[in-house]
C-alpha positions in Angstrom: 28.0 11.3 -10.1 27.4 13.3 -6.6 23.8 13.1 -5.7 22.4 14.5 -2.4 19.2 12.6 -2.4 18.8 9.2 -4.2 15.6 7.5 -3.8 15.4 4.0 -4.9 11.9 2.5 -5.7 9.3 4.3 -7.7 6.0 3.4 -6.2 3.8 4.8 -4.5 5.7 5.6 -0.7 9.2 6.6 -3.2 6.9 9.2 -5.1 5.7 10.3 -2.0 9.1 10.8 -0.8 10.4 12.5 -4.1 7.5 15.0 -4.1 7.5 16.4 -0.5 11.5 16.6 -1.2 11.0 18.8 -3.9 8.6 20.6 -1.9 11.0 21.4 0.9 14.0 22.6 -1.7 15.6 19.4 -2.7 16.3 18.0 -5.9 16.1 13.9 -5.4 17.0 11.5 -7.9 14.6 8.7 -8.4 15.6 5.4 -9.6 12.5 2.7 -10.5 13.4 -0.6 -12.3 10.0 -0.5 -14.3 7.9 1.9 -15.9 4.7 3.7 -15.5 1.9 2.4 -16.0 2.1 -0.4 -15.0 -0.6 -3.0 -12.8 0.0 -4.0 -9.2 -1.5 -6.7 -7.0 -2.8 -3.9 -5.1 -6.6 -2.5 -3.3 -6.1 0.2 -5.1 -8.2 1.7 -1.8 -6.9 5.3 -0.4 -7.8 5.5 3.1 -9.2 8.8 3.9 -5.7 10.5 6.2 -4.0 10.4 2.8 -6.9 12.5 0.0 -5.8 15.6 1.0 -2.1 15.1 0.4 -3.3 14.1 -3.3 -5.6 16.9 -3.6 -3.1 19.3 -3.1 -0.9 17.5 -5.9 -4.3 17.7 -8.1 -4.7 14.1 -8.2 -8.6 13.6 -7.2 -9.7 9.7 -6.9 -12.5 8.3 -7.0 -14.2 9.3 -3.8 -15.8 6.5 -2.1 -18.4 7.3 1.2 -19.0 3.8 3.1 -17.4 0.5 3.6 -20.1 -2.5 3.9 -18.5 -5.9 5.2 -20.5 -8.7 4.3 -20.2 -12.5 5.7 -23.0 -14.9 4.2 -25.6 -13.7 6.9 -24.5 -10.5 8.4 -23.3 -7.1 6.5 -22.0 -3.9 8.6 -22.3 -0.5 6.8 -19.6 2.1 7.8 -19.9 5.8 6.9 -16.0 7.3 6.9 -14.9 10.2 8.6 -14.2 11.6 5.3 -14.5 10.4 2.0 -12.1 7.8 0.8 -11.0 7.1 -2.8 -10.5 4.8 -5.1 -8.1 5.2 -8.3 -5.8 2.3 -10.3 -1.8 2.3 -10.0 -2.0 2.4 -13.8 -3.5 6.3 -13.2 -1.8 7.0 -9.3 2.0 6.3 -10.2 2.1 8.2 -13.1 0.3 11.4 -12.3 2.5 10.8 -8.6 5.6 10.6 -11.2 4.4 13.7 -13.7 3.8 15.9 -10.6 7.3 14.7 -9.0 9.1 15.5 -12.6 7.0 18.7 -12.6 8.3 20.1 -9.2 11.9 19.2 -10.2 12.7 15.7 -9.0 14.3 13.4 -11.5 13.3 10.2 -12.2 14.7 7.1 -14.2 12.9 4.5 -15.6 13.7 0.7 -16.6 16.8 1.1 -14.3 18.1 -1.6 -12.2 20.0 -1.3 -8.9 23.0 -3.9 -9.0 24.6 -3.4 -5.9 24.1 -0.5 -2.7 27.3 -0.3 -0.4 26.3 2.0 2.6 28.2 4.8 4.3 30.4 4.0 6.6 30.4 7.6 8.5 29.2 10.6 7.6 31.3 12.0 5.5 31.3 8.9 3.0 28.8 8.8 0.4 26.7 5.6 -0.6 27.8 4.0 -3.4 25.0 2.6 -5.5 25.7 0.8 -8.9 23.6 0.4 -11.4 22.9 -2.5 -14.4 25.4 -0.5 -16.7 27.8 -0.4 -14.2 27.3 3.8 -13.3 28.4 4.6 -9.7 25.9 7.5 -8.0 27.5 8.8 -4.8 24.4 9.8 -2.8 24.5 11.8 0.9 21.0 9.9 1.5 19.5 7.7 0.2 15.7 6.2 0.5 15.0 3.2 0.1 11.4 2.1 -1.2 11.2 -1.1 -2.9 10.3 -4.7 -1.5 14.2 -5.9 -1.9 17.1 -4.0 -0.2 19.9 -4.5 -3.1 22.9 -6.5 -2.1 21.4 -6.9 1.8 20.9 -10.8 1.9 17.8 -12.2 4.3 16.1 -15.1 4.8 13.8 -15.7 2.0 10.3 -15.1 3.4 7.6 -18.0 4.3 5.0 -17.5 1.7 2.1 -17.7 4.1 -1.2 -16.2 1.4 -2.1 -15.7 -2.1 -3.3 -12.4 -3.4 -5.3 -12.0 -6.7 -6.0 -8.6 -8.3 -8.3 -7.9 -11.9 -10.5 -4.9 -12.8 -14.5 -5.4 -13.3 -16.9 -2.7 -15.4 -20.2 -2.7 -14.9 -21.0 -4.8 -11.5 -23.6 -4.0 -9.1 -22.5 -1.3 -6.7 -23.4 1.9 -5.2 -20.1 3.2 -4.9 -18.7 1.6 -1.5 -16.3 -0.1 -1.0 -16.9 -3.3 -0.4 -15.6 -6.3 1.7 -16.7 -10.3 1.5 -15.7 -12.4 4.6 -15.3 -16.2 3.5 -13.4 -19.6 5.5 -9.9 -18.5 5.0 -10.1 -15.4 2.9 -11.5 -12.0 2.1 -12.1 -10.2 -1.1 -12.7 -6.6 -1.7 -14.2 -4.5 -4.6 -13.2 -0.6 -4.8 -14.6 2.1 -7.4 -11.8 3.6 -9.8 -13.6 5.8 -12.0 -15.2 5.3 -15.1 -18.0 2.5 -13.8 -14.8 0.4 -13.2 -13.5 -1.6 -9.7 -10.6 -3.1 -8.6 -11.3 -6.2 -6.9 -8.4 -7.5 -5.0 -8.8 -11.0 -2.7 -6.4 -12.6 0.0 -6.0 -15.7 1.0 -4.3 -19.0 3.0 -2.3 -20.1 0.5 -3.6 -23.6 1.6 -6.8 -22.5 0.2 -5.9 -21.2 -3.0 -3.7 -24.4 -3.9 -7.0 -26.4 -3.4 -7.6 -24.9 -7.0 -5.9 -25.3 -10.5 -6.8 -21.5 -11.4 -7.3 -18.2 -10.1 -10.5 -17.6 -11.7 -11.9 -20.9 -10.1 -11.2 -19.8 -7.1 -12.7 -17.1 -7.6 -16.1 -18.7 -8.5 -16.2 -20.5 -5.3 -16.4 -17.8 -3.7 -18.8 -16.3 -5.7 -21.0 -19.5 -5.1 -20.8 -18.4 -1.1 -21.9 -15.0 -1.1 -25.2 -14.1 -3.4 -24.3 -10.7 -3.0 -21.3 -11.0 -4.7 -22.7 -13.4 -7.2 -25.0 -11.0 -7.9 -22.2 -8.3 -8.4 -19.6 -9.6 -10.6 -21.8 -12.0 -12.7 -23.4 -8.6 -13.8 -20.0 -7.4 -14.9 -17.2 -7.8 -17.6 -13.5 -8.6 -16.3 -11.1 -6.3 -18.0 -8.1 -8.6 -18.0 -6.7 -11.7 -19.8 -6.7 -13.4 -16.6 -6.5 -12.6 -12.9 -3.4 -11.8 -12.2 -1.9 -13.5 -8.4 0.9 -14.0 -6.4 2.2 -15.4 -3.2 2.7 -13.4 -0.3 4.5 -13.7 2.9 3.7 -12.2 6.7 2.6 -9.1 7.7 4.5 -7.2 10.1 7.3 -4.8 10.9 10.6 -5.8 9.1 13.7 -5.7 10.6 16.1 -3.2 8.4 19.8 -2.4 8.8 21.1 0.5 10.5 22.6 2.1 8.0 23.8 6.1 8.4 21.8 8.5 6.6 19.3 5.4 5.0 15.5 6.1 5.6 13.1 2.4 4.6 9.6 2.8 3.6 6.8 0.8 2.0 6.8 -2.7 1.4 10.6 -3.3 2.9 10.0 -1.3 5.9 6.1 -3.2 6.9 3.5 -4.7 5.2 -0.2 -4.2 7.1 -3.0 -6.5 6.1 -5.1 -5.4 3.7 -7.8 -5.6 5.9 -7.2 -2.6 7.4 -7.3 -0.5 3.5 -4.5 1.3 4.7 -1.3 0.1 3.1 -1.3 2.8 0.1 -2.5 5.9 2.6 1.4 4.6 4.9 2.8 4.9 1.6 1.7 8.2 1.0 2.5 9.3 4.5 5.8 7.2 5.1 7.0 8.6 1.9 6.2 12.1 3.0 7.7 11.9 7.1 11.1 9.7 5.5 11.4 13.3 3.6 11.1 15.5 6.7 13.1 13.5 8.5 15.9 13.2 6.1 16.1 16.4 5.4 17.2 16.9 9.1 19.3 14.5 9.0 17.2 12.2 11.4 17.6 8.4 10.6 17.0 7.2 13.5 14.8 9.1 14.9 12.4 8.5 12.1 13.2 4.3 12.6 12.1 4.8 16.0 9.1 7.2 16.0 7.8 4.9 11.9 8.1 1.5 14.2 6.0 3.3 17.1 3.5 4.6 14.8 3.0 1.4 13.0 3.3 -0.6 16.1 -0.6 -0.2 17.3 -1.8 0.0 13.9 -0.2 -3.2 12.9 -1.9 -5.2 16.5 -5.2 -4.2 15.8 -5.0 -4.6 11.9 -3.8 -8.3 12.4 -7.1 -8.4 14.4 -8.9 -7.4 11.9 -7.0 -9.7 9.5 -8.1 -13.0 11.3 -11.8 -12.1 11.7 -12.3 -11.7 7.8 -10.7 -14.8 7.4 -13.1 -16.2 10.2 -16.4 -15.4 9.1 -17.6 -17.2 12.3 -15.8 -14.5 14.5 -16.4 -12.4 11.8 -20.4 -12.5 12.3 -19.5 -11.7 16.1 -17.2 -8.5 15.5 -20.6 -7.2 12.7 -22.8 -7.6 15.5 -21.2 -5.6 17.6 -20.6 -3.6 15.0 -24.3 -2.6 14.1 -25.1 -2.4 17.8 -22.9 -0.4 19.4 -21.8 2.0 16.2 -18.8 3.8 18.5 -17.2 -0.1 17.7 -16.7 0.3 14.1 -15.6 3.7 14.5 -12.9 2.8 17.1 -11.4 0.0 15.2 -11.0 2.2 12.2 -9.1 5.0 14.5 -7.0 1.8 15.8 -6.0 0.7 12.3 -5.1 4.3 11.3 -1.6 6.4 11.5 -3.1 9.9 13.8 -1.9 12.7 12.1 -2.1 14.7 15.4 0.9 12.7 16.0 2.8 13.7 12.7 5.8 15.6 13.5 5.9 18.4 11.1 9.0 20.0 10.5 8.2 22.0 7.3 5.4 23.9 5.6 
């Protein structure tokens, strides 16, 4: 089977991809080894740069106003440029996927990729086989999950545990909200219907010092009154939290395969921190479209590692004061007193769309 455009992962940056494909003409077939719905260790936070791409998709989160960053003695209120939003993967990926299947991309669930043999000039095709042993020929391909099939690499050094659950209920006003502690950081987002996300990072060191997730979770609790007060007024929505160990932040290295665009997780991973790892997938998704369609691969490597490049220094900042609530206190300080501060390190940790090559309308 002769496919022009085979995208293969169907989160959030592949969607992204599949939509503003279909938006320039294409047809793109999208291959995702789960289903929708379906929960991900995950903020759930949409930085601001990305709500208007959704709005014109008709998707609408939750919108959220203000950040507040609280260590035990200091808290910094943030007002955002413009409103940001807050919405659960279990809602996102599907109405991403509906609106995707609506324009006229194709997608397949519950398929696996067995093994992806690249071009080897450009007039080849990729070969990509799948579980039951089909062969798609694709001209381009996309490539959007955390695992680039039958490309071996070192496994990764797990260096942090993450821990995701949903809350109704807590004590809130609607902000997000982010809790500095000795070696970690925990954030809260609103998703609609009086229900948060709340999402924590942390040294793998100092998770292991606990049997369980949700104890864990309690000392931290028992650090911060604020957050105490927050989620001992609510009701967790889950079984258990859910966690999983994760490895370095950074820019990956990726082959240089002809005609193969990476994005997402298996292209780089920024630190949560910075709020803004489901706003690149929106936007990576969308640019790896506009570029592929011109037949750019490496021109979009080179101009996705110089826009992340910046982004990445400054969030790794950011990353190491939350986990620091020593330098943390410091950076909140400055913060409150010189206003500009706060609003510089946001721009810092941010992808300019003034620098967004747009090829298409």
């Amino acid at each position: 089977m002769k496919i022009k455009f085979v995208i293969i992962g169907g989160g959030v940056a592949g969607l992204c991809a599949a939509i503003r494909l279909t938006e320039l003409g294409e047809e793109p077939l999208l291959i995702e080894g789960g289903s929708y719905p379906a929960h991900k260790i995950c903020g759930e936070f949409l930085s601001p740069e990305c709500i208007k791409y959704l709005h014109n998709w008709n998707i609408h989160p939750m919108p959220i106003p203000k950040a507040v960053v609280r260590t035990f003695n200091s808290s910094l209120t943030f007002s955002f440029p413009t409103p940001a939003g807050g919405m659960s993967h279990i809602q996102l990926d599907p109405a991403l996927a509906n609106y995707a299947t609506k324009l006229g991309a194709k997608i397949r669930t519950n398929t696996q990729v067995k093994t992806f043999q690249p071009k080897r000039n450009s007039y080849d095709a990729h070969l990509i086989q799948l579980a039951d042993d089909e062969i798609l020929e694709a001209s381009h391909v996309i490539i959007a999950t955390g695992r680039i099939p039958s490309y071996t690499t070192q496994t990764p050094k797990m260096c942090y545990m993450g821990f995701k659950t949903h809350f109704e209920n807590i004590v809130s006003e609607g902000n997000l909200e982010m809790y500095s502690f000795p070696g970690a950081y925990l954030g809260i987002a609103p998703i609609g219907d009086n229900k948060y996300n709340v999402a924590c990072l942390a040294n793998l060191k100092e998770a292991e010092r606990f049997s369980h997730p949700h104890l864990f979770i309690e000392n931290l609790k028992s650090q911060n009154p604020f957050l105490h007060t927050s989620l001992s007024a609510g009701n967790n929505l889950f079984d258990q939290w859910m966690s999983a160990a994760i490895p370095a932040f950074g820019i990956k290295q990726t082959p240089d395969w002809l005609d193969t665009y990476f994005i997402g997780d298996v292209a780089v991973t920024i630190p949560p921190a910075c709020g803004n790892g489901l706003a690149m997938a929106v936007l990576g998704g969308r640019l790896a479209a506009e570029y592929a369609i011109r037949f750019q691969t490496q021109e979009f490597k080179k101009m996705w590692v110089k826009r992340c490049s910046s982004q990445m220094f400054w969030g790794k900042i950011l990353h190491k004061f939350l986990l620091n609530p020593s330098y943390g206190n410091l950076l909140l300080k400055l913060g409150n007193s010189f206003p500009y501060l706060s609003h510089k390190m946001f721009d810092l940790t941010r992808q300019s769309e003034m620098n967004n090559q747009r090829y298409c309308s």
